[in-house]
TORGUMAR-397040 format. One record per residue: x, y, z of N, C-alpha, C, CB in turn. Coordinates in steps of 0.02 Angstrom, whole numbers, padded with zeros to 5 digits, always signed. Glycine has a CB too. Layout:
N
XYZXYZXYZXYZ ...
//
This chain:
130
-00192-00661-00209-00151-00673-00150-00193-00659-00088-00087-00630-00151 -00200-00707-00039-00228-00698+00015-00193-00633+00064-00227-00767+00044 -00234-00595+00102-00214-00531+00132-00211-00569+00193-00262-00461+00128 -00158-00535+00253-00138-00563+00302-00135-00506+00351-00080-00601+00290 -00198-00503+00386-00228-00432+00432-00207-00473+00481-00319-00397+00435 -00180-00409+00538-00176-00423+00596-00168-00361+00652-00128-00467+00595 -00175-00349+00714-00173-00289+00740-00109-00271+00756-00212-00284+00790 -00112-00214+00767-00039-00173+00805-00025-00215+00837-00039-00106+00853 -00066-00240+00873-00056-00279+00973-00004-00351+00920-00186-00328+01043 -00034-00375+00877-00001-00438+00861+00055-00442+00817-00043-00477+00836 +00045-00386+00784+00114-00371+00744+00191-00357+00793+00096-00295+00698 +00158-00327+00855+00217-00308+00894+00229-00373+00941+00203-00237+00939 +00192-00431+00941+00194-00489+00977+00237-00530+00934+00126-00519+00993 +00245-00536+00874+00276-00565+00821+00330-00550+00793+00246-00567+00782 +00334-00475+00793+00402-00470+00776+00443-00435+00829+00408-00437+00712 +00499-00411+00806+00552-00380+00874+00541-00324+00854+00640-00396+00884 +00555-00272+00920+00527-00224+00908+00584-00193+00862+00502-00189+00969 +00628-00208+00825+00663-00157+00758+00644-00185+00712+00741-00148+00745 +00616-00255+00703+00573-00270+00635+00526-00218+00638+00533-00346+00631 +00474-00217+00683+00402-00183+00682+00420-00103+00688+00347-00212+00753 +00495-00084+00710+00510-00006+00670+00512-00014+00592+00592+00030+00693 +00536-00074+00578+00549-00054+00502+00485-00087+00457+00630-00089+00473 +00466-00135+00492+00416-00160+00440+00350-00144+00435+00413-00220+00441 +00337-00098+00492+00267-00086+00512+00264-00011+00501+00248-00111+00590 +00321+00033+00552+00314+00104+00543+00376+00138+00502+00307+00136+00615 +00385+00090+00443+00413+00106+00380+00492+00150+00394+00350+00155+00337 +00508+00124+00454+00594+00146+00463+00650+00104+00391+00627+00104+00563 +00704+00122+00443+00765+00087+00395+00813+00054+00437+00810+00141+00348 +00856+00018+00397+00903+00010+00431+00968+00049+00408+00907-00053+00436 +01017+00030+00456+01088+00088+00424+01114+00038+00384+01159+00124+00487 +01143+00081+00322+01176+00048+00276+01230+00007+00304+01198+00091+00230 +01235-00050+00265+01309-00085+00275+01306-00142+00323+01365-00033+00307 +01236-00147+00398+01251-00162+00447+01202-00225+00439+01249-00111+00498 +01142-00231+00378+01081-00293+00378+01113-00366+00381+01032-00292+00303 +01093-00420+00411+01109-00470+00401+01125-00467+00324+01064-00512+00428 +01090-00476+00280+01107-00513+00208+01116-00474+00162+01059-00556+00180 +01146-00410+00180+01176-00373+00116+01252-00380+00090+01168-00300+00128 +01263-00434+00104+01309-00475+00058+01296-00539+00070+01382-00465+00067 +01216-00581+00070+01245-00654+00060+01243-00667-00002+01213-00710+00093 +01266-00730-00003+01280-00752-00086+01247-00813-00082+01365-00763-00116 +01209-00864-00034+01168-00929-00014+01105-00929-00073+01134-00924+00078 +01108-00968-00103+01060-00978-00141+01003-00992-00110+01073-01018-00180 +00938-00953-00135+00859-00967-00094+00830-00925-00107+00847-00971-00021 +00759-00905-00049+00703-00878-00089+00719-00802-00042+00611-00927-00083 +00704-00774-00036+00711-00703-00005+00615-00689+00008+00761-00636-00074 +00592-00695+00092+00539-00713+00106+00529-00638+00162+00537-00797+00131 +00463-00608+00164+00421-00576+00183+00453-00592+00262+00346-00596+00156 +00473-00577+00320+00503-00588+00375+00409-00567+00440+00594-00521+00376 +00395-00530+00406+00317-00525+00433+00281-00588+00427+00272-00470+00392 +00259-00596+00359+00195-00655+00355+00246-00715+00305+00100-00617+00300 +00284-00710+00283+00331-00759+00249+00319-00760+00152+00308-00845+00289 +00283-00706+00109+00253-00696+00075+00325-00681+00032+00196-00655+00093 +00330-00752-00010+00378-00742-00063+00402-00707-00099+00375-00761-00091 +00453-00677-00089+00479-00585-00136+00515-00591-00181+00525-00522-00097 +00579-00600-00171+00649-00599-00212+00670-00673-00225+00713-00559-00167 +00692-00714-00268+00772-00764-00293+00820-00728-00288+00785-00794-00372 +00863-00757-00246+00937-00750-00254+00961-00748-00326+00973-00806-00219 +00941-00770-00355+00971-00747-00436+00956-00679-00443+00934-00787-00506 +00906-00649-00407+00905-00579-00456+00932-00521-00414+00822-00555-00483 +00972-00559-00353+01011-00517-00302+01073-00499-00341+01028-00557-00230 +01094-00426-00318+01163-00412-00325+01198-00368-00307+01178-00411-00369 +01262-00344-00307+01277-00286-00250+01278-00229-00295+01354-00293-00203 +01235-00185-00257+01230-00133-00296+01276-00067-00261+01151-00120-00304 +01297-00082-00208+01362-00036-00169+01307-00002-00113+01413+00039-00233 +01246+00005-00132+01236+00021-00088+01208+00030-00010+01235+00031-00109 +01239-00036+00007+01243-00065+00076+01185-00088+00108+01269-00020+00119 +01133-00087+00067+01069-00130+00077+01072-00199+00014+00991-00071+00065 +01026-00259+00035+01001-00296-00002+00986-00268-00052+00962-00324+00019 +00999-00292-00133+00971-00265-00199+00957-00326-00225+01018-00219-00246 +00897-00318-00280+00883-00375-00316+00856-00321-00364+00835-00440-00283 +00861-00367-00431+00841-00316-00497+00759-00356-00503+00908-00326-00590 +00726-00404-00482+00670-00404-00477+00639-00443-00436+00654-00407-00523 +00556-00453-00455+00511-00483-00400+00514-00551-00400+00441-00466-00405 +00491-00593-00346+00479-00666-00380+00414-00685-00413+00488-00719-00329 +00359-00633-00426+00303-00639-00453+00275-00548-00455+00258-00698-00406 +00238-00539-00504+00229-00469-00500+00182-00442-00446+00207-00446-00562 +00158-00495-00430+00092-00483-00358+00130-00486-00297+00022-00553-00347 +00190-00507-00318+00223-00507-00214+00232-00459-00203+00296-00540-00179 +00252-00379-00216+00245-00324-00182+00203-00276-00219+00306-00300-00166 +00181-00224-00177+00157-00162-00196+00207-00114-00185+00098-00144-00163 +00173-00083-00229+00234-00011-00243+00176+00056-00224+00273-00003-00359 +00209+00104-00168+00169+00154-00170+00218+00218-00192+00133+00160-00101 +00184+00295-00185+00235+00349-00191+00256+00350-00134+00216+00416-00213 +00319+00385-00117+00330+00399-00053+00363+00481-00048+00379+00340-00025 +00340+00542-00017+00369+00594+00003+00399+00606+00043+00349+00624+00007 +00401+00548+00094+00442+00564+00158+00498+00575+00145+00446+00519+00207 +00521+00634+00194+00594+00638+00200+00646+00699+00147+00614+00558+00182 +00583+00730+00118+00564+00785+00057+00616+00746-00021+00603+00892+00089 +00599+00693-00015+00608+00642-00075+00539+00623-00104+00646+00572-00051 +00567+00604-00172+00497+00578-00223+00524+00490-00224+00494+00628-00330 +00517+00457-00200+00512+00376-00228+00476+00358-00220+00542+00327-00214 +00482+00275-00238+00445+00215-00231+00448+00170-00202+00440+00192-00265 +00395+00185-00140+00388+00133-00086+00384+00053-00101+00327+00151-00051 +00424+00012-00086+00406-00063-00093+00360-00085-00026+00480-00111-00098 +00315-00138-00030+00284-00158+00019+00263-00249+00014+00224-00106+00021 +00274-00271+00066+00243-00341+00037+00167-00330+00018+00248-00405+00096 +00148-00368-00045+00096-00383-00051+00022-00417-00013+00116-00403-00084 +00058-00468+00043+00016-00483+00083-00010-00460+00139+00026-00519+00092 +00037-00423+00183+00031-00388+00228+00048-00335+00244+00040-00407+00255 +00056-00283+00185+00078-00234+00174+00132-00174+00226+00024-00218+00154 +00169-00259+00241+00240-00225+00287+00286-00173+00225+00307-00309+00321 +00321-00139+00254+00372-00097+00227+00424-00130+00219+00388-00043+00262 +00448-00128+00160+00512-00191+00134+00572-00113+00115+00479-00266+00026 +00556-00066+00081+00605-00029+00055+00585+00022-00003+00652-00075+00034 +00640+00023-00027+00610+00078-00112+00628+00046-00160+00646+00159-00135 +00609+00056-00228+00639+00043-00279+00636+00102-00335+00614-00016-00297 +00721+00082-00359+00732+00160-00419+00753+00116-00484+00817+00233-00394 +00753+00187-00517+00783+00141-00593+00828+00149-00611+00758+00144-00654 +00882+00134-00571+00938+00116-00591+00977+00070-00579+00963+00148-00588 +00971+00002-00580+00958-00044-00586+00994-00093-00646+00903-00033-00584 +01027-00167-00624+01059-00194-00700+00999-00215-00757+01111-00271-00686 +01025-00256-00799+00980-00269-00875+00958-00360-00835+01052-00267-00984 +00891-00395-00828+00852-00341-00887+00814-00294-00857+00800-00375-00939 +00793-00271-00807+00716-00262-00785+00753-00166-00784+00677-00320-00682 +00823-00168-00772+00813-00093-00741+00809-00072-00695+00777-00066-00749 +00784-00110-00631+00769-00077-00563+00810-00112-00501+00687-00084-00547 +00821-00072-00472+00840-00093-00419+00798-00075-00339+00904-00070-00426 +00763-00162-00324+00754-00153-00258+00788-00141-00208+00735-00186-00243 +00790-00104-00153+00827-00088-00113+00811-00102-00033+00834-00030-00130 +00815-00158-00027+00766-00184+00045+00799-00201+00102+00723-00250+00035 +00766-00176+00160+00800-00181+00227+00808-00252+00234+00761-00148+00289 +00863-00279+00251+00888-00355+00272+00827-00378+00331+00983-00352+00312 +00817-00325+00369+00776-00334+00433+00688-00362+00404+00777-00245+00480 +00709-00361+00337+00625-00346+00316+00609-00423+00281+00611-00265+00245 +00684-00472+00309+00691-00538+00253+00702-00572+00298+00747-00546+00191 +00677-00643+00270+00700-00708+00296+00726-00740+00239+00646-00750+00330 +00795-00766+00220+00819-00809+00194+00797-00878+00200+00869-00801+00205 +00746-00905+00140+00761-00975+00158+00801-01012+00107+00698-01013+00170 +00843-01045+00115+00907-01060+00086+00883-01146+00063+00981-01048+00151 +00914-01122-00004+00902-01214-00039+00932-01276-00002+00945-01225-00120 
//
């Protein structure tokens, strides 16, 4: 997968500045309030930074807890997963793969088959719809 570098200066030219809180300096959004944590539009669930293909709507579902969930990737290379301690928690950072914006966490608890549930800021997606 091609890497998609760019500076502070252009990241903050590109996105709004509450994308580039959440996608750049790894904020959140408040539960309940993301554009698409309840759509149901069939499509691809896309990188809102560089456009770097993440989620199908097939593997979306409501998991109650008021963010976007999908039980998996659309390829195993579209995100990275780091540790994360912030916040005196142990998880797992999601990140896009290409431009290693901040998408969310993922835990394992999660439906069948995969087990996991991504948990990603709406702010961190572009819906493109079939």
């Amino acid at each position: 997968m091609a890497k998609v570098e760019k500076s502070e200066k252009d990241w903050r030219e590109i996105l709004t500045p509450e994308q580039y809180r959440v996608l750049r300096k790894k904020g959140t959004e408040r539960a309940f309030t993301g554009e698409y944590y309840k759509e149901s539009e069939p499509g691809i669930y896309c990188c809102a930074a560089c456009g770097n293909e993440l989620f199908g709507s097939d593997t979306k579902y409501d998991s109650g807890s008021g963010w976007p969930s999908f039980y998996d990737v659309m390829s195993s290379d579209a995100v990275s997963l780091y540790k994360d301690t912030s916040h005196g928690m142990v998880r797992v950072e999601v990140c896009c793969a290409a431009c290693d914006s901040h998408l969310g966490h993922v835990f394992p608890d999660g439906p069948r088959p995969t087990g996991q549930r991504y948990c990603i800021n709406s702010i961190s997606l572009d819906l493109k719809k079939e």
